[in-house]
NUKERO-516487 format. One record per atom (N, C-alpha, C, CB): x, y, z; residue in one letter. Coordinates in steps of 0.1 Angstrom, whole numbers, plus 5000, padded with zeros to 4 digits. Glycine has a CB too. Layout:
// residues N
XYZa;...
***
This chain:
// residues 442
586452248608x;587452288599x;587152248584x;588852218603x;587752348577x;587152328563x;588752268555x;586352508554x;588052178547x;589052138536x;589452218521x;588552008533x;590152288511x;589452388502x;590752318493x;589352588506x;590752228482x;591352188469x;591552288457x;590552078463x;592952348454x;592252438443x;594152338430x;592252698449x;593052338416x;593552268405x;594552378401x;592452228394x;595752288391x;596452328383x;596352508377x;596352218374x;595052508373x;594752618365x;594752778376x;593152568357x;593752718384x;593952788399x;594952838405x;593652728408x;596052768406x;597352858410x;598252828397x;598152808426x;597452858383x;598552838372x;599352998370x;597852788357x;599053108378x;599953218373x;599753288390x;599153328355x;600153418386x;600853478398x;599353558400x;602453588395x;598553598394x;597253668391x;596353538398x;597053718373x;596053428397x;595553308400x;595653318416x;596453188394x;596953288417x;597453278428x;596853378437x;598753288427x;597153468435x;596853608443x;595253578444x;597253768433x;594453538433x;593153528432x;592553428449x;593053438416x;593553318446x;593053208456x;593553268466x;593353058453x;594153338470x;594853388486x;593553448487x;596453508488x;592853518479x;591653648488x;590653538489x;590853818477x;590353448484x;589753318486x;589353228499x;590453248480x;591053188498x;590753148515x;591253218527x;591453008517x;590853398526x;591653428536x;590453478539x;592953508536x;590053388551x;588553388555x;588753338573x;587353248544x;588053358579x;587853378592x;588053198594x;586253468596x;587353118589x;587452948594x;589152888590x;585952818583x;589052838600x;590452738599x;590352648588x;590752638613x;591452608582x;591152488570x;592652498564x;589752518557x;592652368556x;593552288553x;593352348536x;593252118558x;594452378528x;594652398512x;595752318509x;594952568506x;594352188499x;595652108486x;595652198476x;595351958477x;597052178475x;597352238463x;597852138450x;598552338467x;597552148436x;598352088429x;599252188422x;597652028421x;600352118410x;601352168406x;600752298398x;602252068399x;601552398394x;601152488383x;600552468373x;602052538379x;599552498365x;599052458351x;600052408339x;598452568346x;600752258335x;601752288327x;602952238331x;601852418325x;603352228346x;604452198351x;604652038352x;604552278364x;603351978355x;603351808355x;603651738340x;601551728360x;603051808330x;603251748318x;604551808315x;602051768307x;605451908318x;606851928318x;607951828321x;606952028325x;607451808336x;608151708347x;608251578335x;607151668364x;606751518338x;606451418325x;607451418315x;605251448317x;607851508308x;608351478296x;610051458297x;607751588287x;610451558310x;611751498312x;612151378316x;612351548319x;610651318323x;611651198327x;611451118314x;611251118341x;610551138306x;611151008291x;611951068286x;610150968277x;612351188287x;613551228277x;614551158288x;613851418271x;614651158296x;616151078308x;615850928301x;615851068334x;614450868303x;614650748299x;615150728281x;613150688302x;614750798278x;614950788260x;616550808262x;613950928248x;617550788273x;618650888270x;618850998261x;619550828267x;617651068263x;618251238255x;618551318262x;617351318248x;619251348269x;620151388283x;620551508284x;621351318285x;620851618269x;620451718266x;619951808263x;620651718265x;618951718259x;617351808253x;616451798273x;615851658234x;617051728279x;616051688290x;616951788302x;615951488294x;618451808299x;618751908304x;618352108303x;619951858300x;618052058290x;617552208282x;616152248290x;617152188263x;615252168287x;613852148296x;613752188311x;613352008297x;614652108313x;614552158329x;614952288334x;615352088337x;616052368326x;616652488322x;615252598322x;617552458308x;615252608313x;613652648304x;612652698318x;612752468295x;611852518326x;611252548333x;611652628347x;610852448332x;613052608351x;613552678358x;613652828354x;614452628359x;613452868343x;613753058341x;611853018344x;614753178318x;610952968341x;609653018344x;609953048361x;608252898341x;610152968364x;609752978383x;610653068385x;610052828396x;611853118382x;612753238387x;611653378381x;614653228379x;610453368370x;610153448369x;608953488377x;610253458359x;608253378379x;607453408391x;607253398402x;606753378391x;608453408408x;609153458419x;608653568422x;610453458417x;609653598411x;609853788409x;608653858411x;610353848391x;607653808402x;605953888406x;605753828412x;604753898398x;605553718422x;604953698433x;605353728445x;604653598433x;606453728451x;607053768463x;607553878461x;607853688468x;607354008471x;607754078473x;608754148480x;607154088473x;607954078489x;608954108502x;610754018498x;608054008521x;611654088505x;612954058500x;613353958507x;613854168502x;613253918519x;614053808527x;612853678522x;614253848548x;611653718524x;610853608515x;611153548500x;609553678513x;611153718494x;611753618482x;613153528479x;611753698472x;614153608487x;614953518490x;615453368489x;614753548496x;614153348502x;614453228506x;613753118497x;613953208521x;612753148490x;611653138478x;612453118468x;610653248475x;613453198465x;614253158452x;615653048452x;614953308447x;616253058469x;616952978473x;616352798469x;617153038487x;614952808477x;614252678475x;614052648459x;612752678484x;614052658450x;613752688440x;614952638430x;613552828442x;615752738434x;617752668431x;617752538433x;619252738443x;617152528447x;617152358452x;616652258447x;616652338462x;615652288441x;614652188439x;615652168423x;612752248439x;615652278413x;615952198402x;617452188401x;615352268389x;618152228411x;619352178412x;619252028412x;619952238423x;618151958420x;617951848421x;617551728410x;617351858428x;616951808402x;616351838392x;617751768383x;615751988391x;618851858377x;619551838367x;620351698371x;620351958364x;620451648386x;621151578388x;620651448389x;621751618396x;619351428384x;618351318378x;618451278366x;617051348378x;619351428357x;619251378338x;620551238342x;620251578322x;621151228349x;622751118351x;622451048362x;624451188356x;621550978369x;620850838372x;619850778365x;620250828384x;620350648366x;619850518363x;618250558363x;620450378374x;617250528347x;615950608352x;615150468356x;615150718338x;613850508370x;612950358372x;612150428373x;613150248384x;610750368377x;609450388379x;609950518397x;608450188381x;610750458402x;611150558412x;611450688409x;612150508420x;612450718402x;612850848395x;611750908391x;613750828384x;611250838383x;609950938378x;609050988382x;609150918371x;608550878396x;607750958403x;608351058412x;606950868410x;609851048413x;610351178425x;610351308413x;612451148435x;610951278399x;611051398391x;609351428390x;612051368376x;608051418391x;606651448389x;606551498402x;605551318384x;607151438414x;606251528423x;606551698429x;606151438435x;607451688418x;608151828423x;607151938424x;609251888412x;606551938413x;605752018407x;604252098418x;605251908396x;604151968427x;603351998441x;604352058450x;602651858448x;605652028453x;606052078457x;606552208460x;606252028456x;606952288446x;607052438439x;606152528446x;606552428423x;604952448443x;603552518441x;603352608456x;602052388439x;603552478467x;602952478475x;603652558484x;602552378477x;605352558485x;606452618487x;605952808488x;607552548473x;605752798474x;605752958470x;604153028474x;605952978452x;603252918475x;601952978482x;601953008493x;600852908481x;602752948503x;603352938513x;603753078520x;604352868511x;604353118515x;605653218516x;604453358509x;607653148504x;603653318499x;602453448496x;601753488509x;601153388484x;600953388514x;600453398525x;601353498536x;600253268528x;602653398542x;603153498550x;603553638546x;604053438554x;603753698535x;603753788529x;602853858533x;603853768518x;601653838532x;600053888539x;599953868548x;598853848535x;600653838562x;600553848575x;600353698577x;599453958582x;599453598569x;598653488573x;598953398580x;598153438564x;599153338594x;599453238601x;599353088595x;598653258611x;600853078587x;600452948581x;601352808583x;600352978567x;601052688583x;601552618583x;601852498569x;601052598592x;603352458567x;603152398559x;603552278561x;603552448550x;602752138554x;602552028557x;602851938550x;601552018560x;604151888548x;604151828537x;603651638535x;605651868532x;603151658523x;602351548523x;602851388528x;602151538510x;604551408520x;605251288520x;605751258534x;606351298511x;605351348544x;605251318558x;603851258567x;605651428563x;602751238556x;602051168562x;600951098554x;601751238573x;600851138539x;600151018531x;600850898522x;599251098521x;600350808525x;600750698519x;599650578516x;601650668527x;599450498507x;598950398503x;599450288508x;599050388493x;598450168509x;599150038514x;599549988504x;598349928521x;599549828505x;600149728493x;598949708487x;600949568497x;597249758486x;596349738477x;596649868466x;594949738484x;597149958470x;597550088467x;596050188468x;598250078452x;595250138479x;594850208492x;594750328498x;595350178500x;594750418500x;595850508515x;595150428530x;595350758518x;596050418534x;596350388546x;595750508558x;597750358546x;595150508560x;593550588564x;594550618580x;591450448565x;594650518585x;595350518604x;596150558602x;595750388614x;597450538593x;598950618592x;598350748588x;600350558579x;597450788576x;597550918571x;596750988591x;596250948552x;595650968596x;595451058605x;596251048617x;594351058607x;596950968623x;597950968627x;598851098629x;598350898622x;599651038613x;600551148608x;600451228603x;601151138604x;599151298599x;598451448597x;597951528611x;596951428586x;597751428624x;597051498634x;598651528642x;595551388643x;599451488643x;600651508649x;601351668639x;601651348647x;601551578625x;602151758619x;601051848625x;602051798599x;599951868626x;598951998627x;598852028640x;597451978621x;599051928650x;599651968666x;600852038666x;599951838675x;601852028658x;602852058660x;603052238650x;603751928656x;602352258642x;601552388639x;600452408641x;601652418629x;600052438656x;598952448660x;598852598659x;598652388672x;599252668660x;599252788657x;598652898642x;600252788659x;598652778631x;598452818621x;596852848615x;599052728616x;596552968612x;595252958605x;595152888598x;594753038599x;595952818581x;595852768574x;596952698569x;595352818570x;596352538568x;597652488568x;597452478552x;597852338577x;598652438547x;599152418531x;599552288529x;600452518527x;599352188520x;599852088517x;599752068504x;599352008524x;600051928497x;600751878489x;598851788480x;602351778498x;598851818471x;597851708462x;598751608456x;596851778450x;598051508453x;598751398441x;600051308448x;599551518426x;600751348452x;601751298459x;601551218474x;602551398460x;602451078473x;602451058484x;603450938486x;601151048488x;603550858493x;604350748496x;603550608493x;604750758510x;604250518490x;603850408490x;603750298506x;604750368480x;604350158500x;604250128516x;605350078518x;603250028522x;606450118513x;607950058514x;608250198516x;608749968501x;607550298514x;608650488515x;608750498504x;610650518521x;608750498492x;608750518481x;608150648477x;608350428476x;608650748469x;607750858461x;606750808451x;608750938452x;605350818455x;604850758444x;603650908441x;604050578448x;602350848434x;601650928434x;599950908434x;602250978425x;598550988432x;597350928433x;597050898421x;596350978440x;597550928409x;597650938393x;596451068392x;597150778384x;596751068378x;596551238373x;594851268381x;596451268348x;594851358381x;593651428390x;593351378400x;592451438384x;594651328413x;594151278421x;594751368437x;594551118419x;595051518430x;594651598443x;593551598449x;594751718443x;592451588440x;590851588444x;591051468455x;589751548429x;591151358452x;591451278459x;592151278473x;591851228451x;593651348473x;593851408485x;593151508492x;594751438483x;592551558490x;591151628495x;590351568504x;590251658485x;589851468499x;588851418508x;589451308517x;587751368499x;590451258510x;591351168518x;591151258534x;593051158511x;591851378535x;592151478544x;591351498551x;592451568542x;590051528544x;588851568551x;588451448553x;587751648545x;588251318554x;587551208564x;588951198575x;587151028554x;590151258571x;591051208582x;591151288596x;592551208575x;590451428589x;590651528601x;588851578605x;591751698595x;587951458598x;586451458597x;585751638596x;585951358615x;586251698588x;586251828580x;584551828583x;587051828561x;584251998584x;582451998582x;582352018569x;581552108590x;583352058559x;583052028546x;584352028536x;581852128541x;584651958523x;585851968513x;585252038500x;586551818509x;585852148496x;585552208489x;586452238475x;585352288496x;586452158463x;586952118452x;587052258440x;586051978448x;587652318441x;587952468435x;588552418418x;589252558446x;587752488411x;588352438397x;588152558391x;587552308388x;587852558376x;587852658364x;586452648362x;588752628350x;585852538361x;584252558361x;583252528372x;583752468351x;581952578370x;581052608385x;580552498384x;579952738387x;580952368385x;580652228397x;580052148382x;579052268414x;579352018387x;579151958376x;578152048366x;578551838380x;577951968354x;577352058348x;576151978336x;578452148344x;575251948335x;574051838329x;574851738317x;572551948320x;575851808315x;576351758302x;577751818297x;575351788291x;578751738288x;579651798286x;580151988282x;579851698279x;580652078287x;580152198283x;581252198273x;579852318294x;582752098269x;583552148263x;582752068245x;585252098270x;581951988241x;581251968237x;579651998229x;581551938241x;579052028241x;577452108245x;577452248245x;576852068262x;576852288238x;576252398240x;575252388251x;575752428230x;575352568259x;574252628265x;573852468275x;572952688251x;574652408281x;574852338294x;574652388309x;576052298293x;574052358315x;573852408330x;574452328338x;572552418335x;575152388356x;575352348367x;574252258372x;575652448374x;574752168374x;573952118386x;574052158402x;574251978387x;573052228412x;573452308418x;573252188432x;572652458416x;572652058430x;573051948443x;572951848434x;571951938458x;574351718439x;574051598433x;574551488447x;575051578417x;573651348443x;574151248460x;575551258456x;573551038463x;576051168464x;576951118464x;577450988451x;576651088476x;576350888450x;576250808442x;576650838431x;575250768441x;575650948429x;575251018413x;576451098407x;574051128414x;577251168417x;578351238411x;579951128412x;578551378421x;579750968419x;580550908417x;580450818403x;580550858427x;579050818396x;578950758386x;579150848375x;577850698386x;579050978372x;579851098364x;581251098365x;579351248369x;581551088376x;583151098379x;583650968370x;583751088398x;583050888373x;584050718367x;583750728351x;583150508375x;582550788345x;582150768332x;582350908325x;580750718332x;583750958327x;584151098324x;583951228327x;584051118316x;583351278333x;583151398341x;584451468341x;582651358355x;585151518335x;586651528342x;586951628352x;587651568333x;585851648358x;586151768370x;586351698380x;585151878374x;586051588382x;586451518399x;587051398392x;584751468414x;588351368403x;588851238401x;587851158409x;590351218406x;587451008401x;586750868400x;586350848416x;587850728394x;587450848424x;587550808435x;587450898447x;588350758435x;587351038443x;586751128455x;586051128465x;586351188453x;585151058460x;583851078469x;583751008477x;582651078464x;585150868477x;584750758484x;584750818501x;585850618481x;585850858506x;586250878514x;585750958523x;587050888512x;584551058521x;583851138525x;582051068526x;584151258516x;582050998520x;581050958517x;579950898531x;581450858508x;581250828534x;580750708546x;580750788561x;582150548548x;581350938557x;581151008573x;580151118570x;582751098580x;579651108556x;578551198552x;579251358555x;577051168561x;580151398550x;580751498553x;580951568538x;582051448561x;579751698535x;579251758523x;581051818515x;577951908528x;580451758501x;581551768490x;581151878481x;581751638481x;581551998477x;581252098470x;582152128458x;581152198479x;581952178449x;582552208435x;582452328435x;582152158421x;583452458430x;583252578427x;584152618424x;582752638433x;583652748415x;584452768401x;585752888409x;583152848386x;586652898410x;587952978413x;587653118406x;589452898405x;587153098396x;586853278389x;585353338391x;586953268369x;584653248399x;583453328400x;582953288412x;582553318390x;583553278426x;583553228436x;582453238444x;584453268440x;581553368440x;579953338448x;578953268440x;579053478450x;579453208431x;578553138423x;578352998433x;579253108407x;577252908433x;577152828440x;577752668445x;576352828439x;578152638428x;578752548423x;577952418422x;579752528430x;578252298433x;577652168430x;577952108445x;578252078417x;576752138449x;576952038464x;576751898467x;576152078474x;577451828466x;577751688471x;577251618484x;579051668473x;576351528485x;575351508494x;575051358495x;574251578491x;574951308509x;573951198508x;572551238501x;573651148521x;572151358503x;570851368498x;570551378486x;570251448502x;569551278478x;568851328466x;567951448464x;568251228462x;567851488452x;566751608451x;566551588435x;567251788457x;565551568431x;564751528420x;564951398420x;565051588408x;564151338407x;564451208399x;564551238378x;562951098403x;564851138379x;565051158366x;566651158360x;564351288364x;566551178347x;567851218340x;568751338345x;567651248327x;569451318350x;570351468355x;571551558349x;570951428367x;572151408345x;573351488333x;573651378325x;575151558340x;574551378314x;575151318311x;576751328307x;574351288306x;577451218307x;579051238304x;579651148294x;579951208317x;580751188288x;581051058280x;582651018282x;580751088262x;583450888281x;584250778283x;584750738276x;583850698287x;585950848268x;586850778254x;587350668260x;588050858247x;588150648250x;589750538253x;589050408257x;590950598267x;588150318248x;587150208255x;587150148244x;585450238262x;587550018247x;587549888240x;586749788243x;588549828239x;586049728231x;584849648235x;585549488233x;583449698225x;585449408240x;585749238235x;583949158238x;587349138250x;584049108222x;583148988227x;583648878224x;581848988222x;583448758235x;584248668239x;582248548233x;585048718260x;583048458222x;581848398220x;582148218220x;581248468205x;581048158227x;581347978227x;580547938225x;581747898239x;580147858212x;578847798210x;578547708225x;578847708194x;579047638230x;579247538243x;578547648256x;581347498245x;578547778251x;578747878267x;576947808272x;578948148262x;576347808264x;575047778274x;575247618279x;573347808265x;575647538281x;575847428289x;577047418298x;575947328282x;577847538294x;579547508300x;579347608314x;581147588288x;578647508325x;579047568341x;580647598342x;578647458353x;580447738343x;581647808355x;582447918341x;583047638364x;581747908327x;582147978318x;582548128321x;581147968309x;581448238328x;581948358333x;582948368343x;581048418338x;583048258348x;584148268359x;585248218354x;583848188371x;585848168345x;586548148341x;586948258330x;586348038339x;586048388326x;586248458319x;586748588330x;585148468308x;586048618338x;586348728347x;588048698353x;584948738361x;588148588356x;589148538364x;590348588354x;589048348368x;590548558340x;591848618334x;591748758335x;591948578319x;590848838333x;590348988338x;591449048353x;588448968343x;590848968362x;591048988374x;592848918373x;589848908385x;593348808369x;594948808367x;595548898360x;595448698362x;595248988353x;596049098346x;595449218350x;596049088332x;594949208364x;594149338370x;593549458362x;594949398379x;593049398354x;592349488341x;590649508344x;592549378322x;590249648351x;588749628355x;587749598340x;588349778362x;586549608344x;585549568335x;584249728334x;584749398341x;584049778324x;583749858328x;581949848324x;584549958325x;581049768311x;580149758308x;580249588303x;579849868300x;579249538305x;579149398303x;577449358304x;580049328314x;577549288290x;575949248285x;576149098282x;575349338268x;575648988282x;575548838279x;574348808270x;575448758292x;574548738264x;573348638256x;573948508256x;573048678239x;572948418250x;573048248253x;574648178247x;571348158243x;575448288242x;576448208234x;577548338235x;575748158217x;577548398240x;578648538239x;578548658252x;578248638224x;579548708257x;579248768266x;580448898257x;579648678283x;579548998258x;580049168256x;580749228267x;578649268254x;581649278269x;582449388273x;583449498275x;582449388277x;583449548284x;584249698277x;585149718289x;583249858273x;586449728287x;587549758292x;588549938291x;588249658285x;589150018300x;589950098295x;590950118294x;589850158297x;591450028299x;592949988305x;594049838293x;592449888326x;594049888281x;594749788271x;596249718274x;594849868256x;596249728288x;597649748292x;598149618288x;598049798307x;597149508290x;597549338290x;596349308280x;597549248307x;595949348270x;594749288260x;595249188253x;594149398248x;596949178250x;597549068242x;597448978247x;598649058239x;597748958263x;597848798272x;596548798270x;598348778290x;595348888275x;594148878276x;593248778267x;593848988275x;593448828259x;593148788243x;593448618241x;594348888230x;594748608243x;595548468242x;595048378251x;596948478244x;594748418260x;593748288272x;592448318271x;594048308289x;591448428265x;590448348263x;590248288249x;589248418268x;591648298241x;591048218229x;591148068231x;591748258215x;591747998242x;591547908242x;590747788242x;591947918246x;589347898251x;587747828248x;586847928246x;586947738261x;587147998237x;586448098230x;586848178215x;586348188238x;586148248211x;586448308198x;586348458203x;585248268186x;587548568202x;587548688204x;587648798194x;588348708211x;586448908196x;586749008184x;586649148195x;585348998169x;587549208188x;587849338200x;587649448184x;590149348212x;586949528190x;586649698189x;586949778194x;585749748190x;588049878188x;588550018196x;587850138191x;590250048194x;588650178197x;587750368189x;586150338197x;587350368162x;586450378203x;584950308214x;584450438228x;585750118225x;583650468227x;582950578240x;581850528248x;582250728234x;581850538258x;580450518268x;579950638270x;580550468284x;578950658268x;578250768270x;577050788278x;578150808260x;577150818295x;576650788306x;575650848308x;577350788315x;574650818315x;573150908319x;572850858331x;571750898308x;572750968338x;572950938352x;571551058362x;574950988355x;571050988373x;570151068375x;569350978385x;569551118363x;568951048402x;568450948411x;567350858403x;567851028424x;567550688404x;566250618402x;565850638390x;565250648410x;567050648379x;566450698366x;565850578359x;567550768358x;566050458367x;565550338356x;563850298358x;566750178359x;563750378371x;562450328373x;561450468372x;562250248387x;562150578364x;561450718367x;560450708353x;562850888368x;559250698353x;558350658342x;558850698321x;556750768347x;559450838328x;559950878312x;561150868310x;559751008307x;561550778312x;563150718308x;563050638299x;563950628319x;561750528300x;561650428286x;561350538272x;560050288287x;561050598270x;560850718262x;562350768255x;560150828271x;563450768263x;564550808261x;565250718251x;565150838274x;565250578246x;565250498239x;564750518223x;564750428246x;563950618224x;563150678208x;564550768201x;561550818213x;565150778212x;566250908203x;567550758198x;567351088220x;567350668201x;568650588198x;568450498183x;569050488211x;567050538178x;566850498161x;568050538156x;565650578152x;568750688157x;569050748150x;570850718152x;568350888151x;571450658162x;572550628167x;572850498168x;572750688176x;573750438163x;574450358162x;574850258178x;575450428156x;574250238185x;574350168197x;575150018200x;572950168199x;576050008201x;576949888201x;576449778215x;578749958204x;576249888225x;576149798238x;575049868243x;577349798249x;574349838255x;573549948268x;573249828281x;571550028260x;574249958288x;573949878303x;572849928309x;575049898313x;571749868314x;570549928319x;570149828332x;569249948306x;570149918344x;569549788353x;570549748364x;569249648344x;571549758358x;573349738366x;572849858376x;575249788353x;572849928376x;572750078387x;571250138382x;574250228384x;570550168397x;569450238395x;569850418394x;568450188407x;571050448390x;571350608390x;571650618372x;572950658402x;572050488368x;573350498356x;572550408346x;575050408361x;572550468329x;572250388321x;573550448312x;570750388318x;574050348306x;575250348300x;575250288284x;576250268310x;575350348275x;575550318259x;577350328254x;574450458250x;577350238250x;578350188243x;578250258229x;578250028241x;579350388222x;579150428209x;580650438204x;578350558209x;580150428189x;581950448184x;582150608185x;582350398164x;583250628191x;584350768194x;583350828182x;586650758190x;583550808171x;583050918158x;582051008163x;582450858145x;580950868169x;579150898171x;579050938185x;578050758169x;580251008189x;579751028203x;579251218205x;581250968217x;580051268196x;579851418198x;578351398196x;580751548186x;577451348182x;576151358178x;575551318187x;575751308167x;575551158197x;575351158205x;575051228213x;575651118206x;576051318223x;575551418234x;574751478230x;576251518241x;574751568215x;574051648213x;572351608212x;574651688203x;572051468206x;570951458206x;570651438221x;570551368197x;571051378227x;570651348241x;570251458249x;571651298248x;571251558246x;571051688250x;569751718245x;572151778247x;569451758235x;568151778232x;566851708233x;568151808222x;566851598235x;565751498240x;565551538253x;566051358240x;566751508263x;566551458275x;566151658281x;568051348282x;567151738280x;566951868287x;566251968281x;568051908290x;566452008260x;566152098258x;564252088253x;567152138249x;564351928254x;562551888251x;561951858266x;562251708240x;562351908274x;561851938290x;560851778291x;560552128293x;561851658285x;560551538282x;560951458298x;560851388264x;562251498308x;562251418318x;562351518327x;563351308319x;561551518338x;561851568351x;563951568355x;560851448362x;564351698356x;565651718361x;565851798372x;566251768353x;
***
């Protein structure tokens, strides 16, 4: 059974939509996440701070608004009359539900039930397209069987469990339909995988129902050497491991969420990228297997703050890093690049959510100076630290401003620390060193 993910942009219109029906209406059985409409999450989003902001009428208006969209793409999408019907009935429902959220008390709960609508809509009306076209389908909804533990996890035994029972119970179905992004916590709660984490429900699915492959459907044809919204004249990568596309994903890549790959990984069960508008194109196959060495792409990692944390004392003071990671780890703030010398330890954070407490406990046996406006800008590529013309790649960084460089931490990943300004010039030179001067094997 095949798994097939298609994004926001993918079923963002009625033409889309239609697009991805001739897509997966293919002879193999398989499972379609869907996410919300292109547009409809950052909608949801914004009503619920207008409920929190008590603006109760402008957040009534919005929802109004987004409701004449979905009554209009109704209209072009369903045809059939008792279909559309029931399609417009659900629809009434949903934002009927909708207005009666602007007049409760708003929490972290509300918001995530008003965001997950948006999967819900989607998946509702693809649903009902399908049967429209004869297609034997089942629909699955998420919040009946994904959920996260108290690490915020998914819970791997409840999800196949309660994905193998719904799909017994529509056994009948060529293709089942379900829900991306959304899911439950471990109390029942509406929660969610955060932004781009249908991808994530994807593979979740496919290790749960051990899929012969998950297939990640976007706007562009799979990874690609380098940023293309940036880069010029950029190419697909047409196979990357596993490793290698998890270290692109974490250091900005924005076509796969960070954590995709985990879940597929360990059953070696092939991860593919491909583009929704040009569907025989090949995309980016996801693999235990390497193929080349060398530099393969590179990505870059706004929103990065650098702290260096400095103690003249640090080279005699046993248990100094551990006492620095440990406030890290109490305000569950990860670490994303980190360099040391005899008296200061460098690193980089993306998460400023607690930098104030942060800050305030290590000034207690240290001196802190923090830098924002900050980019990583990743190079990634099997064994690139030991591939002979990689030290060579170092000649292009006369010319750039280099704050940090992680080298050695990962034999796939060499990582530079640059200020936000110097990061466009950055790719570009990189780009031309590393790919358009043919100086590394790719």
């Amino acid at each position: 059974m095949l798994v097939y993910k298609f994004g926001g942009t993918s079923v963002g219109s009625v033409v889309n939509m239609n697009h991805v029906k001739d897509i997966i209406n293919t002879k193999e059985k398989k499972v379609v996440v869907l996410s919300a409409m292109s547009g409809t999450t950052n909608a949801l989003v914004e009503i619920s701070e207008l409920i929190k902001a008590n603006a109760l009428q402008t957040a009534t208006t919005k929802i109004k608004v987004l409701q004449q969209t979905y009554n209009a793409t109704v209209v072009d999408l369903i045809s059939d009359k008792a279909l559309r019907r029931e399609v417009t009935t659900y629809v009434v429902s949903v934002f009927s539900a909708l207005l009666k959220t602007v007049h409760q008390p708003h929490s972290i709960g509300l918001h995530n039930t008003i965001v997950a609508n948006g999967e819900l809509l989607s998946t509702f009306m693809f649903s009902r397209l399908l049967q429209q076209e004869g297609v034997k389908v089942g629909l699955l909804p998420a919040l009946d069987f994904m959920r996260i533990d108290r690490t915020n996890e998914p819970d791997l035994f409840y999800i196949k469990q309660n994905l193998e029972r719904l799909m017994l119970q529509n056994q009948d179905a060529d293709i089942y339909i379900t829900q991306g992004f959304i899911c439950l916590d471990v109390v029942g709660q509406v929660t969610n995988l955060q932004r781009g984490g249908s991808d994530y429900t994807a593979t979740i699915i496919g290790a749960a129902i051990a899929a012969d492959e998950v297939q990640i459907w976007t706007d562009i044809d799979g990874f690609h050497n380098n940023d293309p919204r940036f880069v010029n004249d950029t190419k697909a990568l047409s196979h990357l491991s596993y490793d290698e596309a998890a270290e692109l994903a974490y250091f900005g890549a924005k076509i796969l969420h960070p954590q995709t790959v985990m879940p597929v990984r360990s059953l070696d069960i092939p991860l593919r990228l491909k583009n929704t508008m040009a569907p025989t194109a090949h995309g980016t196959l996801i693999t235990n297997q390497t193929h080349g060495e060398g530099i393969k792409a590179i990505a870059a990692k706004d929103n990065i703050t650098a702290i260096k944390i400095k103690s003249v004392r640090m080279l005699l003071a046993h248990g100094f890093l551990k006492k620095v990671f440990e406030i890290f780890e109490k305000y569950e703030t990860s670490i994303d690049m980190i360099t040391t010398s005899e008296i200061a330890v460098s690193l980089t954070i993306d998460n400023t959510t607690h930098l104030e407490p942060i800050t305030e406990e290590l000034e207690k046996f240290a001196t802190v100076e923090i830098d924002d406006y900050m980019s990583i800008v990743c190079l990634v590529g099997n064994q690139i630290i030991f591939h002979p013309d990689t030290p060579e790649l170092f000649q292009v960084l006369q010319d750039v401003n280099v704050r940090m460089i992680a080298y050695g931490g990962s034999n796939n990943n060499i990582s530079l620390l640059v200020n936000t300004s110097d990061k466009l010039e950055t790719l570009k030179k990189l780009q031309r060193y590393v790919f358009e001067e043919s100086v590394v094997v790719h």
